[in-house]
C-alpha positions in Angstrom: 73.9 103.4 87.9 76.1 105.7 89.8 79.5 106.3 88.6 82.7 108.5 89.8 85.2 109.5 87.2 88.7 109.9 87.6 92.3 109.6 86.2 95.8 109.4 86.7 98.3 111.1 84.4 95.2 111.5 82.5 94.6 107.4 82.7 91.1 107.4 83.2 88.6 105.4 85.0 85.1 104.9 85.4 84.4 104.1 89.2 81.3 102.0 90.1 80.4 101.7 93.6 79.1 98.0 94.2 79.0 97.8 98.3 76.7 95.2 97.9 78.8 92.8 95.7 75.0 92.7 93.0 77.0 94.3 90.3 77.7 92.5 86.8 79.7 93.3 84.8 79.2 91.5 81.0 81.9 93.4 78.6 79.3 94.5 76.8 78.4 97.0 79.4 82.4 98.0 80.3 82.3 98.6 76.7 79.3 101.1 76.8 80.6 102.7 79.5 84.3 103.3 78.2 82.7 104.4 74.6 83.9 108.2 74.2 81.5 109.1 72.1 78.0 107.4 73.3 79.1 106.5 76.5 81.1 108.2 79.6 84.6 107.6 78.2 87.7 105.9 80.1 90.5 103.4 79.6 88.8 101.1 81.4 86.3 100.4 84.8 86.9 100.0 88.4 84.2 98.4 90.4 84.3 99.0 94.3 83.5 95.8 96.0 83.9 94.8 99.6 86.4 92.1 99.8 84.5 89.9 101.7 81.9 89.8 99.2 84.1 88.4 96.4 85.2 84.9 96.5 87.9 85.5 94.0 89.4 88.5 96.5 88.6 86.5 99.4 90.7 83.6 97.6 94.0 86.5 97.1 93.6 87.5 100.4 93.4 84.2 101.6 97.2 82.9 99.8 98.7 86.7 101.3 98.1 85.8 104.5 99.6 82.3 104.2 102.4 84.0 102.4 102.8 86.4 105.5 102.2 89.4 103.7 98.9 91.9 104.0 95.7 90.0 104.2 93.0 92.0 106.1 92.0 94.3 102.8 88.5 95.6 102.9 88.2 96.4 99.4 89.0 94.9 95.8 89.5 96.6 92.6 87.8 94.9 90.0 88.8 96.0 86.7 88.2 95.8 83.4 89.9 97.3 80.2 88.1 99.3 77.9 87.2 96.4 75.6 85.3 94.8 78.6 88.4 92.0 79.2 89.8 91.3 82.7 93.0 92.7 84.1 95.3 91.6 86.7 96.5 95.0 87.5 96.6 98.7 87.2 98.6 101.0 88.7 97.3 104.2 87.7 93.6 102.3 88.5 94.7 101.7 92.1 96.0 105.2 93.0 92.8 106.7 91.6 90.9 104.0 93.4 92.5 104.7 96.4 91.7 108.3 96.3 88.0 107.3 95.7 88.0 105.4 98.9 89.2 107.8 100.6 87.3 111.2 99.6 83.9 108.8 100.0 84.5 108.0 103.7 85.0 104.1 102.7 88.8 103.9 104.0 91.0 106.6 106.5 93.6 108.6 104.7 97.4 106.7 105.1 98.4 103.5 104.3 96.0 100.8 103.6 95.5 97.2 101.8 93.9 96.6 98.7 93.1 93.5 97.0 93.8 93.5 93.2 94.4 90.6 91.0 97.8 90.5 91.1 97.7 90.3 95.1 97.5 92.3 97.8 98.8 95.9 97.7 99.1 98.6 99.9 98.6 102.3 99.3 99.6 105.1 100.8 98.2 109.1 100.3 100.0 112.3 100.8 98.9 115.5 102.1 100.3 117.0 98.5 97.7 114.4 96.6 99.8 112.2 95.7 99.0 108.5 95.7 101.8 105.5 96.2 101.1 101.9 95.6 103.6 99.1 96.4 103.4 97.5 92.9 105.3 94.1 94.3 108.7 93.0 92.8 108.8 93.4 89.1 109.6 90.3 87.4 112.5 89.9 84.4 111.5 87.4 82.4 113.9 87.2 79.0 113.6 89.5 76.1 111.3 89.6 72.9 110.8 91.9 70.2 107.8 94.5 69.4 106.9 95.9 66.0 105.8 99.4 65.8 105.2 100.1 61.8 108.2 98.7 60.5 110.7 99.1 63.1 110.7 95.8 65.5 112.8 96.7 69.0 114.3 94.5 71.4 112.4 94.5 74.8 112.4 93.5 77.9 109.8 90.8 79.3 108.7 91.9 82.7 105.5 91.1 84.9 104.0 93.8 86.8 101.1 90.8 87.6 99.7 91.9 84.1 102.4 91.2 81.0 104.9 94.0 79.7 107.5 94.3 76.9 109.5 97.3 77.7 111.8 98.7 74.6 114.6 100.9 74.8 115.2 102.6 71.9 117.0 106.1 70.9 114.5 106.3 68.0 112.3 109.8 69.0 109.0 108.0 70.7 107.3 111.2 70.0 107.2 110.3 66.1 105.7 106.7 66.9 102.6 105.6 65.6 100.7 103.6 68.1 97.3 103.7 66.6 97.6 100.1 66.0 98.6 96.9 68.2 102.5 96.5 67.9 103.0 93.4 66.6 104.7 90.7 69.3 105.4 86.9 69.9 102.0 85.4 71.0 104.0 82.1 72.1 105.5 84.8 75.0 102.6 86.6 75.3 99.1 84.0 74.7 97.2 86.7 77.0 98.7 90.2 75.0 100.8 92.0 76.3 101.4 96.0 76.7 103.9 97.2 74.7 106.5 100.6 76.3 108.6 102.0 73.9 111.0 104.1 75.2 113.9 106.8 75.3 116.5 107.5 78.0 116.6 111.1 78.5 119.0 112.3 81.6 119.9 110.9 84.9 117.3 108.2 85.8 114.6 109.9 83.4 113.2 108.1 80.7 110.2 109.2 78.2 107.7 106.8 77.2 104.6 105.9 75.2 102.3 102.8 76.0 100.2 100.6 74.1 98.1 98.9 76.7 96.2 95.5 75.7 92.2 96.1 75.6 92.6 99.5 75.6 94.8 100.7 73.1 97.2 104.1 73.0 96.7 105.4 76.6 98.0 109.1 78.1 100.0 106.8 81.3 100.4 103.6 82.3 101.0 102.7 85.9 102.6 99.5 85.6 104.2 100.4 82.4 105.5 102.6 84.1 107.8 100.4 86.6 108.9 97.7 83.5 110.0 101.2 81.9 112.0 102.1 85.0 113.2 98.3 85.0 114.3 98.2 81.6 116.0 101.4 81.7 117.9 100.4 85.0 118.9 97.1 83.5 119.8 98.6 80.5 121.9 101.1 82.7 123.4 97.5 85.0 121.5 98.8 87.7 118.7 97.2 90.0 117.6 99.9 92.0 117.5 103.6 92.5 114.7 106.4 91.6 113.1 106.9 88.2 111.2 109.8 86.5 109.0 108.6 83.9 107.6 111.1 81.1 103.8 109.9 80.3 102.1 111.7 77.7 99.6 112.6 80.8 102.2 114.0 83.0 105.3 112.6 85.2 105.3 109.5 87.6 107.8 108.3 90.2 109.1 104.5 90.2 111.7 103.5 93.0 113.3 100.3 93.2 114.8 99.0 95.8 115.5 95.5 94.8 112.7 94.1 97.0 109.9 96.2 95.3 108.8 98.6 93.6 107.0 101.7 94.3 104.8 104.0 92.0 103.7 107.4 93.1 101.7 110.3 91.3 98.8 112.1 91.3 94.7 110.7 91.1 92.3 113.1 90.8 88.6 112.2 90.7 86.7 114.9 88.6 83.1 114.0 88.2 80.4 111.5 89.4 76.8 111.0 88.4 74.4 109.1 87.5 74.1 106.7 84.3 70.6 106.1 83.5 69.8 102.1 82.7 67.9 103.2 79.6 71.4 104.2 77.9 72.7 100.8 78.9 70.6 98.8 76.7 
């Protein structure tokens, strides 16, 4: 099996090229391949198909159109979380897969479509190596509460396509232990939900720390990211502007504009090889 590995604010991926549309993908092998010790390590997997060879993409792309927005998309990301479940989105995922289909020939550098499960989405690469994604219009759903040891904060509901309970807090988020699930409403959240926890720290700077669903603790989040940057503009009464978000990977950019929202940072691919089928068993 060949693989690419990448990441984004130290979000990591395992790519699989599937140009055919033959790969399966049972959780039991996302699992193996995640594993950081017996297996390549990541946060979760992003299989390359073609669009057209996907009946589920083929379905998204098929409501965009209707919807007027992008429907010609040649690719969908299909990915998985580390514990071999299904996700709607990832921000970080798409910049880094973005990058890979553009360093393997499969799409021209600029702006281009991508089919994800939370839609359509286009992406757009800069000469510096940075990667934006139009994540779609964030979604304020109510508030709910988060435990984290035995603190509960207050958050923010917001849907990114994938479920998000963004906490403000001024307690330090670099003390937090996050080694465990927060604890949450399941009646708001029957799917999981990834928990943000974080501080305001200047201007339209916020630091955070994420726990994602499937995956646990991870170094960045993309769409954590943006339901940070929402609930710290709500917080602040606004609706749009420019946010800097502290990761524990690095920094990412989230503007809103009150239509949308755009994420932008780096995706770097760092190795690829070969994963022999023997491992896999």
């Amino acid at each position: 099996m060949r693989f690419v590995k990448g990441h984004g604010t130290e979000n990591d991926f395992v790519i699989l090229p599937d140009r055919d549309g033959s790969l399966e993908l049972p959780a039991s092998l996302v699992t193996s391949l995640c594993d950081r010790r017996t297996g390549i390590g990541a946060d979760g997997v992003l299989r390359v198909v073609p669009a057209k060879l996907s009946a589920e993409a083929v379905e998204i792309a098929d409501r965009a159109r209707e919807a007027g927005r992008h429907g010609d998309a040649e690719w969908f990301m299909d990915y998985r979380n580390a514990d071999g479940g299904v996700a709607e989105m990832c921000g970080n995922g798409l910049r880094v897969f973005a990058r890979y289909l553009v360093d393997a020939g499969l799409a021209d550098p600029g702006e281009f479509d991508v089919v994800t499960r939370a839609g359509v989405r286009r992406v757009r690469l800069a000469s510096s190596g940075d990667v934006t994604v139009d994540m779609g219009r964030p979604s304020i759903l109510g508030e709910s509460q988060a435990t984290v040891g035995s603190a509960e904060y207050t958050g923010l509901v917001v849907d990114m396509g994938n479920p998000h309970l963004a906490c403000v807090t001024g307690d330090p988020v670099t003390r937090l232990d996050l080694t465990a699930q927060p604890g949450f409403d399941p009646a708001v959240f029957p799917q999981g939900v990834n928990v943000e926890v974080l501080n305001a720290v200047g201007e339209r700077r916020v630091v955070m720390r994420v726990f994602e669903r499937g995956s646990g603790e991870t170094r960045s989040c993309g769409t954590g990211a943006v339901a940070a940057a929402v609930a710290a503009a709500h917080q602040a009464g606004e609706q749009t502007g420019t946010w800097t978000v502290e990761v524990l990977g690095g920094l990412l950019t989230v503007t809103l504009d009150g239509n949308t929202s755009q994420l932008t940072g780096p995706a770097v691919l760092v190795a690829s090889g070969e994963f022999p089928a023997l491992a896999l068993a």
